[in-house]
VMD Tcl script that draws the C-alpha trace (Angstrom):
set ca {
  {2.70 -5.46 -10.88}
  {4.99 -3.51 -8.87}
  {4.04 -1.27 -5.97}
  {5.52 1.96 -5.67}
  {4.30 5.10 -4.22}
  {1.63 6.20 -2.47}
  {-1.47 3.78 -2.06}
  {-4.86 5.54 -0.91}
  {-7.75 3.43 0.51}
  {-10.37 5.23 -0.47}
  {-13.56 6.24 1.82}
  {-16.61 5.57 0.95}
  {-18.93 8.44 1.00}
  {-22.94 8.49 2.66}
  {-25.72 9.90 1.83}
  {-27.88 11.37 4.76}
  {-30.25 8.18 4.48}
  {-27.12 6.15 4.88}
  {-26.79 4.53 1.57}
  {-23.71 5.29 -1.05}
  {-23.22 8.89 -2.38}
  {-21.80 7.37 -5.63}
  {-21.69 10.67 -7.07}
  {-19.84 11.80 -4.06}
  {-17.31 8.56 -4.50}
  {-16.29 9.38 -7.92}
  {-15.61 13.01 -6.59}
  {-13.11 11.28 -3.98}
  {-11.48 9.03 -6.83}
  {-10.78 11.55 -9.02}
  {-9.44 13.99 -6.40}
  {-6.95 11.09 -5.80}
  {-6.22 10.77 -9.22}
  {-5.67 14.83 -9.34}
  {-2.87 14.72 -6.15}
  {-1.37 12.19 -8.33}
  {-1.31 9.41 -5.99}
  {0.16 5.87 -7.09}
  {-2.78 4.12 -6.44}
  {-6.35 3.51 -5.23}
  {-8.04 0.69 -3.06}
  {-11.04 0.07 -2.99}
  {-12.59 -2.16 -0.13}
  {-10.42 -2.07 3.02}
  {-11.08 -1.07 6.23}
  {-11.00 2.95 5.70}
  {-13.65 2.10 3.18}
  {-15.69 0.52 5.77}
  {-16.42 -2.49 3.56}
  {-17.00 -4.42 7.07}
  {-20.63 -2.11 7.35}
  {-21.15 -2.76 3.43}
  {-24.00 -5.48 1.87}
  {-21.76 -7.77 -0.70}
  {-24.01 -6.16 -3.01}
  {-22.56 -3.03 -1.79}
  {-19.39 -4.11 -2.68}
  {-19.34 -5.32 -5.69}
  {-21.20 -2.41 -7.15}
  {-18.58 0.37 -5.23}
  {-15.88 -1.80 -7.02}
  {-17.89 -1.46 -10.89}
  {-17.78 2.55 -9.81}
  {-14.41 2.51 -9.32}
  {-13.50 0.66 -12.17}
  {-15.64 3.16 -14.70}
  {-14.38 5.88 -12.97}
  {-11.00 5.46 -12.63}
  {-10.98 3.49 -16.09}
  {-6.85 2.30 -15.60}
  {-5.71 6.18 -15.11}
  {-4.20 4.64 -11.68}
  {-3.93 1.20 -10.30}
  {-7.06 -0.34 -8.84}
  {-6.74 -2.58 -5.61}
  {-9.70 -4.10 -4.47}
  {-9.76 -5.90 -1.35}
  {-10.90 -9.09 -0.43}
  {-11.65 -9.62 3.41}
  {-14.25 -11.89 4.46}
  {-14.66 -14.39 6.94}
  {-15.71 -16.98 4.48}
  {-12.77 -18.12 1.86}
  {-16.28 -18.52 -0.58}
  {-16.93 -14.87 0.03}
  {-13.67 -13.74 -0.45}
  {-13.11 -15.55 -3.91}
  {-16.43 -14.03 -5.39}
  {-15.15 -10.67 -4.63}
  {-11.66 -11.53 -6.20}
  {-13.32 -13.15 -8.74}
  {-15.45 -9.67 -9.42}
  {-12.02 -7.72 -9.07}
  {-10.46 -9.59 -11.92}
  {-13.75 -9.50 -13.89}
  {-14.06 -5.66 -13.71}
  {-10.25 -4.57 -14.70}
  {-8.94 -4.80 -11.10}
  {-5.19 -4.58 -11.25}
  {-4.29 -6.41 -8.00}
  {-5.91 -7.68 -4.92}
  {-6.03 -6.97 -1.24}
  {-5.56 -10.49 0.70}
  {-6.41 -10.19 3.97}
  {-6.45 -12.75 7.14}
  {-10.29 -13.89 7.85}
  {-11.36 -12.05 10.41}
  {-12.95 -14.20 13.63}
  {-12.18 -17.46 12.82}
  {-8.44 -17.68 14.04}
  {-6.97 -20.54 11.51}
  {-3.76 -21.43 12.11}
  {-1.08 -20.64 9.84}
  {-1.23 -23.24 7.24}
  {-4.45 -22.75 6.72}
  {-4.48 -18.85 6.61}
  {-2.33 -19.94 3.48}
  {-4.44 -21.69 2.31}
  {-7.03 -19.70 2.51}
  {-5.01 -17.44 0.49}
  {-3.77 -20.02 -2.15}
  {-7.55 -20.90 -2.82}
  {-8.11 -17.17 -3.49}
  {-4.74 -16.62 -5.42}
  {-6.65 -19.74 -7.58}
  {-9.48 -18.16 -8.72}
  {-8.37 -15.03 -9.33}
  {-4.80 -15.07 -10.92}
  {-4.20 -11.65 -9.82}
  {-1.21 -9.64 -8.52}
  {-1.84 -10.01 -4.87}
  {-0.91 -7.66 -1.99}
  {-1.42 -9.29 1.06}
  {-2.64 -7.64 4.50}
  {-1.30 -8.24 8.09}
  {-3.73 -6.63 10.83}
  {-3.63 -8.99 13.30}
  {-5.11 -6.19 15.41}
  {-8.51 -6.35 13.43}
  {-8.17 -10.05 12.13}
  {-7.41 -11.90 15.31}
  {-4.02 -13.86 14.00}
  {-0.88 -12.36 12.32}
  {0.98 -13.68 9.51}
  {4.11 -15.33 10.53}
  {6.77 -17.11 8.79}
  {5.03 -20.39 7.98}
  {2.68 -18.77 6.15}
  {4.96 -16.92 4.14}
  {6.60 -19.51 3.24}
  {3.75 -20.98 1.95}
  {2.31 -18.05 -0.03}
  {5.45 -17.33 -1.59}
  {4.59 -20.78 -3.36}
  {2.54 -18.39 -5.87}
  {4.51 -15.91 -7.98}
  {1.36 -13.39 -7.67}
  {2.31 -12.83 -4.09}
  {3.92 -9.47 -4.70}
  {4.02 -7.21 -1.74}
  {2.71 -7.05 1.38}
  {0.96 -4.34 3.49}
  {2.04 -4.79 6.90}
  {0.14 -3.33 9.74}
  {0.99 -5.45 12.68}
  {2.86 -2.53 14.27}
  {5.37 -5.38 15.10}
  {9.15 -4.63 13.62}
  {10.15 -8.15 14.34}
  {8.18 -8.78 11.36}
  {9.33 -6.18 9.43}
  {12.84 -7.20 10.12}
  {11.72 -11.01 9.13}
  {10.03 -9.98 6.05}
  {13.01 -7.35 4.98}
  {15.72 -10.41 5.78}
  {14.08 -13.62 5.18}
  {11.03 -12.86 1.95}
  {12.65 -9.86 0.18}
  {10.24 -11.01 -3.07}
  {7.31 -9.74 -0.61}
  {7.88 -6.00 -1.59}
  {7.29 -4.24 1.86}
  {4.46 -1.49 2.15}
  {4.04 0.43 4.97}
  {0.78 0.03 6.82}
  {1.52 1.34 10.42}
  {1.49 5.12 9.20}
  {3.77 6.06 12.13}
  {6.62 3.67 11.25}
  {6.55 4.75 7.17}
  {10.13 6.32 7.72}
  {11.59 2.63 9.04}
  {9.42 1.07 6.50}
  {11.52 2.97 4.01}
  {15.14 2.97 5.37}
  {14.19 -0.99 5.59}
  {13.83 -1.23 1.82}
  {9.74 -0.38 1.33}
  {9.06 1.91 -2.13}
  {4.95 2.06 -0.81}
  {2.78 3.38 1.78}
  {-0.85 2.56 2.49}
  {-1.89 5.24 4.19}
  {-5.67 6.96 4.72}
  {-4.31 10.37 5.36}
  {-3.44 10.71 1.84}
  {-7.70 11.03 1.49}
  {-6.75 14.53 2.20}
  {-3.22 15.57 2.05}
  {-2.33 13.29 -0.38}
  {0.40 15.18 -1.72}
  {1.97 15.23 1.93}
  {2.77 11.91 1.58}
  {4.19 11.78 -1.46}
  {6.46 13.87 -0.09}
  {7.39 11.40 2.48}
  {7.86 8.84 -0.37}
  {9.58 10.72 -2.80}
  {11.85 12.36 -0.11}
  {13.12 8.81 0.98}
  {12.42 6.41 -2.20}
  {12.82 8.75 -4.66}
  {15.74 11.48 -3.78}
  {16.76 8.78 -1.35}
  {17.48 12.09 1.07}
  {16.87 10.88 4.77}
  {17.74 13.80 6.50}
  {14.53 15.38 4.40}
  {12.46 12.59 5.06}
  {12.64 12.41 8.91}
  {11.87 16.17 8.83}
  {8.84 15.51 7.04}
  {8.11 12.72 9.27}
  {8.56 14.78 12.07}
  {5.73 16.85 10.73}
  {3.29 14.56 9.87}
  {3.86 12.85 13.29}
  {1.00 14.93 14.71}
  {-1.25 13.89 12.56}
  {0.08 9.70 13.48}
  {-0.59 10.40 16.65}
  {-4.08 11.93 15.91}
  {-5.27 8.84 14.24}
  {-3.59 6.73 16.74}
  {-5.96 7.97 19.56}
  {-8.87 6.29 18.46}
  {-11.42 7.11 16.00}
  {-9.64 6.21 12.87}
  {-12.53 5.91 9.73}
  {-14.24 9.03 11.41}
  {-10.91 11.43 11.46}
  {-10.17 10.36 8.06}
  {-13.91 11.11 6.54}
  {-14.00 13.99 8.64}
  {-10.07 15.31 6.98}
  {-11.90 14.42 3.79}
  {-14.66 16.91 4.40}
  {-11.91 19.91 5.32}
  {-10.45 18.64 2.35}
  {-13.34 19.49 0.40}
  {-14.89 16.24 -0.28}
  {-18.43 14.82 0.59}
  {-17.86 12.05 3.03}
  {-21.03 12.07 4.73}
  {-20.86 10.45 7.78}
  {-20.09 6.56 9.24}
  {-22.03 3.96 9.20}
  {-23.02 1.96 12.74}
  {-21.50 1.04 15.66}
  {-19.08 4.41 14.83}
  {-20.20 7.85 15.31}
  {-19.22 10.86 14.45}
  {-16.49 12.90 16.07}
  {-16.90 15.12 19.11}
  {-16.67 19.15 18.16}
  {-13.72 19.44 20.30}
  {-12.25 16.35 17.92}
  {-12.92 17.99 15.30}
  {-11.64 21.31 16.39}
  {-8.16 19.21 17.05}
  {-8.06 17.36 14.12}
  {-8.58 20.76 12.28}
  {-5.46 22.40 13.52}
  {-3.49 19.25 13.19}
  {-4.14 19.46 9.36}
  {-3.22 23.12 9.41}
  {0.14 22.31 11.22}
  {1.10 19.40 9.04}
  {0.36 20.60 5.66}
  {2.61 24.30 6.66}
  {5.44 21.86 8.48}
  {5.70 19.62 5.41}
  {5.55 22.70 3.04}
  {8.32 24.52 5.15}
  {10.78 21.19 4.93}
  {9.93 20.76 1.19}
  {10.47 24.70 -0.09}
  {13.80 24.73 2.13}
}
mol new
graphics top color blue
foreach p $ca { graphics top sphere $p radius 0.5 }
foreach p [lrange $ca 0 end-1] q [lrange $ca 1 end] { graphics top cylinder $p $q radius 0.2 }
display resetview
């Protein structure tokens, strides 16, 4: 599989009693599917798979699969602490049409690099999937680092890699040193150096609801390969980066989704909702970016 474009991870949407709106998350799906993103994923953090039951999801990632029934690529991701846990739900991935797999770090337990690969490997194993790994070390605790890609690259499903460390050291050491790791951005405000560095995806939550915003970005600097474009549209969407990048993440991107059009519902606990003021902000942000981008894009 080969990753190009724009990658959504998709929200999952609440009912007022808490539990899954699934009529509500095939809504969001196919909205995606109407922007024409690149891509869905299903279980990562935006999805707030970290408040879900297993049971949860496994049965968001059947949805999905009817729903989206191969119109777009389905990612399904993987994190768990447990490398038991994080086989069944690669396991489930394969077994319901998944066409990749999110890899993540486990979360808590701090291996060391060798065995992160492991960890990994053992997954890779079971599942025979494309994988894309994950690099948050600021969720997961550790970061991946050159030992472990140099173990991981052992496996020829080891395709890309989101990385989200925020850290352009390893940008530069993936770019230089595992160019078979296709790059994707996941540090939205650092998708224009992801590019000029050789990355043809983005992982991004904003494109929940201004999907087609981003694939401006994309096209602008993978596509036409027209930088001077793309920083302009960076420039505009840098309001939004720096939105998100104040805290608050999952509940600004449900709460996009909802100007947007889409039933989000709300987040599940320890988050709460966002402030009226926050949501009077994040409002106007959208309004700004979406007439900035359209301004550099009909020029």
């Amino acid at each position: 599989m080969t990753f190009e474009g724009i990658y959504t991870p998709a929200i999952t949407p609440y009912a007022a009693d808490g539990s899954i709106d699934f009529a509500a998350f095939a809504d969001v799906l196919e909205s995606l599917i109407e922007a024409r993103v690149h891509g869905i994923i299903i279980g990562g953090s935006t999805g707030e798979y970290y408040a879900q039951s297993a049971e949860e999801r496994l049965a968001l990632v059947e949805h999905a699969s009817k729903v989206i029934s191969q119109r777009l690529p389905l990612i399904v991701g993987t994190g768990a602490i447990r490398t038991e846990d994080a086989v069944t739900f690669a396991t489930h991935a394969r077994d319901h049409k998944a066409d990749a797999i999110l890899v993540t770090s486990p979360p808590y337990a701090l291996p060391t690099e060798q065995e992160n690969a492991h960890h990994a490997l053992t997954i890779d194993k079971a599942a025979q999937l494309p994988i894309m790994l994950y690099n948050y070390p600021g969720r997961m605790g550790i970061s991946m680092g050159e030992t472990y890609f140099r173990e991981v690259t052992r496996s020829a499903n080891v395709v890309a890699i989101k990385e989200s460390s925020g850290d352009f050291n390893n940008l530069h050491l993936l770019a230089c040193q595992f160019p078979q790791i296709a790059l994707s951005c996941g540090w939205d405000d650092q998708a224009l150096e992801f590019f000029a560095w050789g990355a043809r995806s983005w992982v991004c939550a904003g494109s929940n609801f201004i999907p087609r915003e981003h694939v401006a970005l994309y096209e602008a600097c993978v596509v036409e390969k027209d930088f001077a474009k793309g920083r302009k549209i960076m420039a505009a969407l840098m309001p939004l980066m720096n939105f998100l990048d104040g805290g608050k993440f999952v509940q600004s991107i449900k709460y996009g989704s909802e100007l947007a059009g889409l039933k989000a519902g709300p987040v599940r606990a320890p988050l709460q909702a966002l402030e009226e003021e926050e949501q009077a902000q994040l409002k106007a942000v959208i309004e700004s970016v979406k007439r900035n981008v359209a301004a550099v894009t009909a020029s």
